[in-house]
C-alpha positions in Angstrom: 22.4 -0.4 9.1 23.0 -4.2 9.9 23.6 -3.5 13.2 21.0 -0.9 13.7 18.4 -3.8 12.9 20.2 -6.4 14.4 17.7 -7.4 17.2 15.1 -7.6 14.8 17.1 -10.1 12.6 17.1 -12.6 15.7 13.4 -12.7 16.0 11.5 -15.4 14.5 8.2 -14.5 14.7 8.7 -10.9 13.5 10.4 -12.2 10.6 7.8 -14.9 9.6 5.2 -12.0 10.0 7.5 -9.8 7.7 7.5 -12.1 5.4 4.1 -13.6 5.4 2.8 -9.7 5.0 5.3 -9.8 1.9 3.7 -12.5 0.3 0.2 -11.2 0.7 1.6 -7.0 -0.3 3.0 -8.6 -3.2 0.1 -10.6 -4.9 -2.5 -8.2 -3.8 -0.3 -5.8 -6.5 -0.4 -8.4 -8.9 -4.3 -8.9 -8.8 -4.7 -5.2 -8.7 -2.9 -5.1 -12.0 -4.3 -8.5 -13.7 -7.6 -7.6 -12.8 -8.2 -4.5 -14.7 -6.1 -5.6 -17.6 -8.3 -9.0 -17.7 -11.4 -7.2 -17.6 -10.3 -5.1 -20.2 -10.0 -7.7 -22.1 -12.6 -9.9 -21.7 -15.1 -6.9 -22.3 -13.2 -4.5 -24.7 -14.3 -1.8 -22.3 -12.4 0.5 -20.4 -15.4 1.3 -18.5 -15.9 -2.2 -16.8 -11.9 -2.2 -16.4 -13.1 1.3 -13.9 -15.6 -0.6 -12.7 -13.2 -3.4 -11.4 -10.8 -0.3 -9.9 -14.0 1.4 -8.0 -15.1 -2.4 -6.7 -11.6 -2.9 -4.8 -11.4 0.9 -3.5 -15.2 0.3 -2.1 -14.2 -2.6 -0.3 -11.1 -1.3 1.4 -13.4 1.5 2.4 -16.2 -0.4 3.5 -13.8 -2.9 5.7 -11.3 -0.4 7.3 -13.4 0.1 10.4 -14.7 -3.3 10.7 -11.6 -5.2 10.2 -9.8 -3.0 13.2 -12.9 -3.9 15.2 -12.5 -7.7 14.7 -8.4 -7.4 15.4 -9.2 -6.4 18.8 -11.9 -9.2 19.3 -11.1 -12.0 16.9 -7.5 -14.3 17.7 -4.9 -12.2 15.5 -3.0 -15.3 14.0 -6.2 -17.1 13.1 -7.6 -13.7 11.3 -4.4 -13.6 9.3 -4.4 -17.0 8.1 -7.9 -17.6 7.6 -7.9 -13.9 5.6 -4.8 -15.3 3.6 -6.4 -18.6 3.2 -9.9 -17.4 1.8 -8.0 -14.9 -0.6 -6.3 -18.1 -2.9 -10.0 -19.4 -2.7 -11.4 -16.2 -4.3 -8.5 -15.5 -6.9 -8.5 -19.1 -7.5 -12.2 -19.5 -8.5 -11.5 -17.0 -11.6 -9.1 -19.3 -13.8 -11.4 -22.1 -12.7 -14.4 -20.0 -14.2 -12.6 -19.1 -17.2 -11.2 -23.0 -17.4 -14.8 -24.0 -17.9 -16.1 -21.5 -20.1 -18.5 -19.4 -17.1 -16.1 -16.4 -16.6 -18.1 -13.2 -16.7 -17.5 -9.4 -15.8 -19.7 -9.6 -13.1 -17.2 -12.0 -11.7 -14.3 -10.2 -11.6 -15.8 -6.8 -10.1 -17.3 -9.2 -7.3 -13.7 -11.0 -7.4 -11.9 -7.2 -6.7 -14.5 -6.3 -4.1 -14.0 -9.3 -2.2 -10.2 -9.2 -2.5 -10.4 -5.6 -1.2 -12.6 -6.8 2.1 -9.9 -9.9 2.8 -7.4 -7.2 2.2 -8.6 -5.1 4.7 -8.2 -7.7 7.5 -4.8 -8.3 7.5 -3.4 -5.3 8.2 -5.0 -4.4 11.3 -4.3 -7.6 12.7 -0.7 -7.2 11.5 -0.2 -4.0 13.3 -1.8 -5.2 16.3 0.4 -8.1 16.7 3.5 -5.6 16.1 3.7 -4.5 19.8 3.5 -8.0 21.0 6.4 -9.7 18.6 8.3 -6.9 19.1 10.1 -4.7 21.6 9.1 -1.1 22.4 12.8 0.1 21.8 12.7 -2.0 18.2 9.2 -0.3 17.0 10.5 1.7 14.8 13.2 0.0 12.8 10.5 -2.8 12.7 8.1 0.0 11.1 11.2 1.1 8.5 11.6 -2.5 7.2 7.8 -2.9 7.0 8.1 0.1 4.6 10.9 -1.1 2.7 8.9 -4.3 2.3 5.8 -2.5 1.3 7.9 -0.5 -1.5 9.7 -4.0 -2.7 6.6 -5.6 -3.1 5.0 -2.9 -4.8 7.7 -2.5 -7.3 8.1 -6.3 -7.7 4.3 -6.7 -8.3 3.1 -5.3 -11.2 6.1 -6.4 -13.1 5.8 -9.7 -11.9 1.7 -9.6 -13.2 2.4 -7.8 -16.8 5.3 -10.4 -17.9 2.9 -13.7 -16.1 -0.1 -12.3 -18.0 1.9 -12.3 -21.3 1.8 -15.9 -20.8 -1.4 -16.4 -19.8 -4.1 -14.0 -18.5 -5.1 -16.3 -15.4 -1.4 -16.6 -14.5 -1.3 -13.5 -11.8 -4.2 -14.6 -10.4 -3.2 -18.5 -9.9 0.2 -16.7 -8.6 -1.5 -14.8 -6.3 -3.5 -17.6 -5.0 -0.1 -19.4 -4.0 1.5 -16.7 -2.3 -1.3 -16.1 -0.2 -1.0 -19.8 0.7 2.8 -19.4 1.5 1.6 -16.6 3.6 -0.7 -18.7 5.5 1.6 -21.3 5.9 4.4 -19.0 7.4 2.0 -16.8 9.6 1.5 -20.0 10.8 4.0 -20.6 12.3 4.4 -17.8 14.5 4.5 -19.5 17.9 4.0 -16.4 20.4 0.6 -16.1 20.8 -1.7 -13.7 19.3 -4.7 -13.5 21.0 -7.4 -10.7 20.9 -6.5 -8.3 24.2 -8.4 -9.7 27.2 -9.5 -6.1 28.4 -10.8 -5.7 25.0 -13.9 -4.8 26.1 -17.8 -6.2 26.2 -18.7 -7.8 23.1 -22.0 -7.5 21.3 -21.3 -3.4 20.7 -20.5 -2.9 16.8 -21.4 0.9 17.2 -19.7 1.7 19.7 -16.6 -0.8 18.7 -16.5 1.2 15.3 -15.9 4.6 17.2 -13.0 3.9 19.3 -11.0 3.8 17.1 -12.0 6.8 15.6 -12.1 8.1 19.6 -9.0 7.9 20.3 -7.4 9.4 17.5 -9.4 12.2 17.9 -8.3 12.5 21.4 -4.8 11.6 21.3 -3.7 15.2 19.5 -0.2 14.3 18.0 -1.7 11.1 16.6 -4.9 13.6 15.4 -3.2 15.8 13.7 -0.5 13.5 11.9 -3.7 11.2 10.9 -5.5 14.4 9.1 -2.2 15.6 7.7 -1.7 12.0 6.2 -5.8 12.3 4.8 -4.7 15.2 3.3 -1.6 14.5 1.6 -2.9 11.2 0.4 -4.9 13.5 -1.7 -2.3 15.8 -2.2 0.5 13.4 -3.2 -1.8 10.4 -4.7 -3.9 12.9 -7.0 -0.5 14.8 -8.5 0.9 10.6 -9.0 -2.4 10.4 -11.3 -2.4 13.8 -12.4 1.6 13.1 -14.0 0.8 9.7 -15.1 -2.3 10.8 -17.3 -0.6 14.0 -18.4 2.5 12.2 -19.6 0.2 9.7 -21.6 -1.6 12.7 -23.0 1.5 14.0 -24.2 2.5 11.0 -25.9 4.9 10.3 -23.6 6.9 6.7 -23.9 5.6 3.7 -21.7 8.7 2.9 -21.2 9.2 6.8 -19.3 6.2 6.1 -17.4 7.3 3.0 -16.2 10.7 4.2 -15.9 9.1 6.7 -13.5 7.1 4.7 -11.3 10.5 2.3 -10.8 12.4 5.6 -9.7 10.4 6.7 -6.9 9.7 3.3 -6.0 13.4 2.7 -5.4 13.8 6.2 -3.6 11.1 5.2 -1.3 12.6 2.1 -1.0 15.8 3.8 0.1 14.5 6.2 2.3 12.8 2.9 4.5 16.2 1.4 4.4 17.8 4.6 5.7 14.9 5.0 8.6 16.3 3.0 11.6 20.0 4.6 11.2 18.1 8.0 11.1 15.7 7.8 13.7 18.6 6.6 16.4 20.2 9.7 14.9 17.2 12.4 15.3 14.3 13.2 16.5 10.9 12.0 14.8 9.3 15.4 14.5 12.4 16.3 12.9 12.7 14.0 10.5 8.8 14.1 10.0 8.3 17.7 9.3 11.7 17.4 7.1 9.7 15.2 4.9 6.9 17.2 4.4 8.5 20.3 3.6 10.6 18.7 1.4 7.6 17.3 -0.2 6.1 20.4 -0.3 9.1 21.7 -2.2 9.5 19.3 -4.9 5.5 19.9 -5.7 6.1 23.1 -6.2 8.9 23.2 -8.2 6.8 20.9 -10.8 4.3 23.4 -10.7 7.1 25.8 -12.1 9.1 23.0 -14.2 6.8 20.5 -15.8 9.8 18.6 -17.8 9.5 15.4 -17.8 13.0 14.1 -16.1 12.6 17.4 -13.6 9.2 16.1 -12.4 10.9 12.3 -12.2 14.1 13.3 -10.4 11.8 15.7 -7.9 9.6 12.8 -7.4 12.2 10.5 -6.3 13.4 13.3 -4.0 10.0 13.8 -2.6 9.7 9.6 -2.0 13.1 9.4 -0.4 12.7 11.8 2.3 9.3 10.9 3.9 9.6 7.4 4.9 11.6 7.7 8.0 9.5 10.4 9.9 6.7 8.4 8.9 8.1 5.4 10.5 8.2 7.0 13.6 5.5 8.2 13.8 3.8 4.7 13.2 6.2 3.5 16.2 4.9 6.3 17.9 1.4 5.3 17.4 1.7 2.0 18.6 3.7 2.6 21.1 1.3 4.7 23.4 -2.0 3.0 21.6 -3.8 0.6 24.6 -3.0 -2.8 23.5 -7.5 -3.4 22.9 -7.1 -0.5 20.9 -4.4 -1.4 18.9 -6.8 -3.0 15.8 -9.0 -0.2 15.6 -7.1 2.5 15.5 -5.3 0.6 12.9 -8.5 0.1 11.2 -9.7 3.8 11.6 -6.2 5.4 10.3 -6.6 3.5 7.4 -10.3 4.3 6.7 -9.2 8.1 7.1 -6.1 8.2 4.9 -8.1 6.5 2.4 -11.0 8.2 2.7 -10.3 11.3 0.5 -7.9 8.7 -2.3 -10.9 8.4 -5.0 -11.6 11.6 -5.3 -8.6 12.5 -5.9 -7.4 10.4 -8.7 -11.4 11.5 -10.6 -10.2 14.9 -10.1 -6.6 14.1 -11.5 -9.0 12.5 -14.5 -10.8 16.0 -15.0 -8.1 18.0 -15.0 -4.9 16.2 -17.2 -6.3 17.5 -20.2 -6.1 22.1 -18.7 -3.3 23.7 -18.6 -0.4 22.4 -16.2 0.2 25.0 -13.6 -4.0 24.9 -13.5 -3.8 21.2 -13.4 -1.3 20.7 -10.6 -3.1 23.9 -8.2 -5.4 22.0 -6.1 -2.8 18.7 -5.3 -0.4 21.5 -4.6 -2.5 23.4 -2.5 -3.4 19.9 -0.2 0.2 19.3 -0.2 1.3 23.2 1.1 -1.1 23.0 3.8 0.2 20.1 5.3 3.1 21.9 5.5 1.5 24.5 7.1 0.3 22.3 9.8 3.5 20.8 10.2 5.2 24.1 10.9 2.1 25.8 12.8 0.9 22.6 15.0 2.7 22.4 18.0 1.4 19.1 19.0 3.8 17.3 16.2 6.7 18.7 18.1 5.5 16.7 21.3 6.1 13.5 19.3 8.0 11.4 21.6 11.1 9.7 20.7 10.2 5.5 19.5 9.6 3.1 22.9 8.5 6.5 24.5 5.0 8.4 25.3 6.9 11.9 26.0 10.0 13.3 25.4 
C-alpha cells in the first residue's frame, strides 16, 4: 500500500491540506461532543442538550448550497483559512463567557449553529482544490486517505473531548480553538495557488449559482443516481446507527459495549479506506461500489434476524469495512469529470442531499427503539435494500469510469 500512495506522499501541498482538514475533522468531533454534554450540564435538561444537536444539523443544512457557491467564486485558500480562523474565535468566546460569569444556553445553541455554518465552508473548498493539488491518475488514492483521515479523526475525537471535559468542561472547546489555528497555519502554507476558476461564471446570480450544482448532478446520470443512492442510505445506515445505540441503552446495555461498538466499526471503516487505493488499481469502481452495498445490505438484514448484541457489532464492522473503497471512487469519479467552476457546488449540493434526509432519520430511530426489534429495524432496512436494488437494476452505475477517466 506504500507504494500504491507513493506519489501522493511526495506532494506537499496535498499533504498540508490533508492535514490541515485533519485538524479541523478532528475538533469539529470534539465540539460536537462537548457541546451537548456542556449544555446538559449547565441546564440539567436534556431538552436544550437537543436543542444544541438540531442547531448544528440546521446550519450544515442551511450552508451546504451556499458554501459550494462561494468555493467556486471566493479564493479557495483564503476561504479555508479565514473559515478555520473564525471557528477558534467562536469556540473560543464560550470559555471566555463562562470565565466571566455571562455563559448562557442561548450561547451555546448560537455557538453550535455557527460552528455548523463555518463547518460547511471548508469542505467544498477542500474538494475543489483536490483536482488542482493533485493528479487525475492520484484522485482516488487521494479520496481513500481522505477517508481514512475522516474515520481517525472521528474515532480520535470524541475520546479526546470526554477525557479533556473530565478536566475541565471548557477544555474541548479551548482544544478545538487551537487546532483550527494549526489548521490555518498549515493550509497556509499551501503554495500552489487556489484561486476561484476564472470561467466561473457572471457574478451577482445567487439563484441561479445555487442550482448548478444541483444541475449538473441531475444531469450527469452515474453521479445522479449514486448521489440519491447515498441520500438514501444515509438514512438507511445513519437511522439503524441510532436505532442500535438507543436500543442497546434501553436494554441496559454496558457503556462500555456501546462504546466498544462505535470503536469497532470505526476501525473497520478505517481499514476499508486504508485498503481503497490497493483495491481500486485492482478492480473496477462499480465493482467494488455495488460489492459494498450489497454487502451492506446483507449485514442489515441479518440483524433484523439476529439482534445479539456482538452479532449486530461484528456485522457492523463488516458492513463499515466493505464500503469505503467503491465510495472512493466514485468521489474520484466525480471530480474527475466535474468542470473545474463546478467543482464547489456540486460539492456543496452532494452534501446538502446526503444530509438532507439525516434528521429524520435519527427522530424516527427515537420513535421506534422502544417496539419490537424486527418492527424497529423495517423501515432502515427497507432504505438500505432498495439501494441495493438500484445498484443491481441501474445501469448507469456500471458506466462508472475507471479513476483519471470519464468513460471506460
Amino acid at each position: 500500500m506504500v507504494m500504491e500512495t507513493s506519489t501522493l506522499s511526495h506532494n506537499r501541498d496535498f499533504t498540508l491540506l490533508l492535514w490541515g482538514r485533519t485538524c479541523q475533522i478532528t475538533g469539529g468531533a470534539m465540539t460536537a461532543l462537548a457541546l451537548m454534554l456542556y449544555t446538559v450540564d449547565l441546564t440539567g435538561s436534556s431538552q436544550w442538550g437537543a436543542v444544541v444537536m438540531a442547531a448544528s444539523t440546521i446550519g450544515s443544512l442551511l450552508m451546504s448550497l451556499p458554501a459550494g457557491v462561494l468555493a467556486d467564486r471566493w479564493d479557495r485558500r483564503r476561504i479555508m483559512v479565514h473559515t478555520s480562523l473564525l471557528l477558534a474565535v467562536v469556540l473560543a468566546s464560550v470559555p471566555a463567557a463562562a470565565a466571566v460569569g455571562v455563559l448562557h444556553p442561548l450561547h451555546l445553541v448560537v455557538a453550535s449553529f455557527l460552528v455548523a455554518v463555518l463547518g460547511a465552508f471548508f469542505g467544498p473548498a477542500e474538494q475543489a482544490s483536490l483536482s488542482t493539488l493533485v493528479r487525475s491518475e492520484d484522485l482516488a488514492p487521494a479520496a481513500s486517505l481522505n477517508q481514512a483521515r475522516s474515520a481517525v479523526a472521528n474515532l480520535i475525537g470524541p475520546s479526546l473531548a470526554g477525557a479533556l471535559y473530565a478536566l475541565g468542561h471548557a477544555l474541548p472547546l479551548l482544544g478545538d480553538a487551537l487546532l483550527n489555528l494549526v489548521s490555518a497555519l498549515v493550509v497556509g502554507r499551501i503554495r500552489t495557488p487556489l484561486p476561484a476558476p476564472a470561467d466561473g461564471g457572471p457574478p451577482h446570480r445567487p439563484g441561479r449559482d445555487l442550482r448548478d450544482g444541483l444541475r449538473f448532478i441531475v444531469a450527469t446520470p452515474p453521479i445522479r443516481v449514486v448521489v440519491g443512492m447515498t441520500a438514501i442510505a444515509s438514512f438507511g445506515f445513519g437511522g439503524l446507527l441510532a436505532l442500535i445505540t438507543l436500543t442497546f441503552k434501553a436494554q441496559g446495555q454496558s457503556d462500555a459495549l456501546i462504546g466498544g461498538m462505535q470503536t469497532a466499526y470505526g476501525l473497520a471503516g478505517l481499514a476499508g479506506a486504508l485498503a481503497g487505493p490497493w483495491l481500486l488499481r485492482r478492480a473496477r469502481t462499480p465493482t467494488l461500489f455495488i460489492g459494498g452495498i450489497l454487502t451492506n445490505c446483507a449485514c442489515a438484514a441479518a440483524m433484523a434476524v439476529w439482534p445479539q448484541p456482538h452479532a449486530i457489532i461484528a456485522l457492523l464492522c463488516l458492513a463499515c469495512l466493505t464500503l469505503p473503497p467503491g465510495m472512493a471512487g466514485v468521489q474520484a469519479y466525480q471530480l474527475t469529470i466535474t468542470p473545474p467552476e463546478l467543482q464547489g457546488r456540486v460539492a456543496g449540493a452532494s452534501g446538502f442531499l446526503t444530509l438532507a434526509l439525516a434528521p429524520a432519520a435519527t427522530l424516527l430511530a427515537g420513535t421506534l427503539a422502544s417496539r419490537p426489534w424486527t418492527l424497529a429495524i423495517s423501515p432502515f432496512l427497507s432504505a438500505i435494500g432498495l439501494t441495493a436494488v438500484i445498484a443491481i437494476a441501474n445501469p448507469h452505475i456500471r458506466t462508472i469510469g475507471v479513476p483519471g477517466r470519464t468513460s471506460e
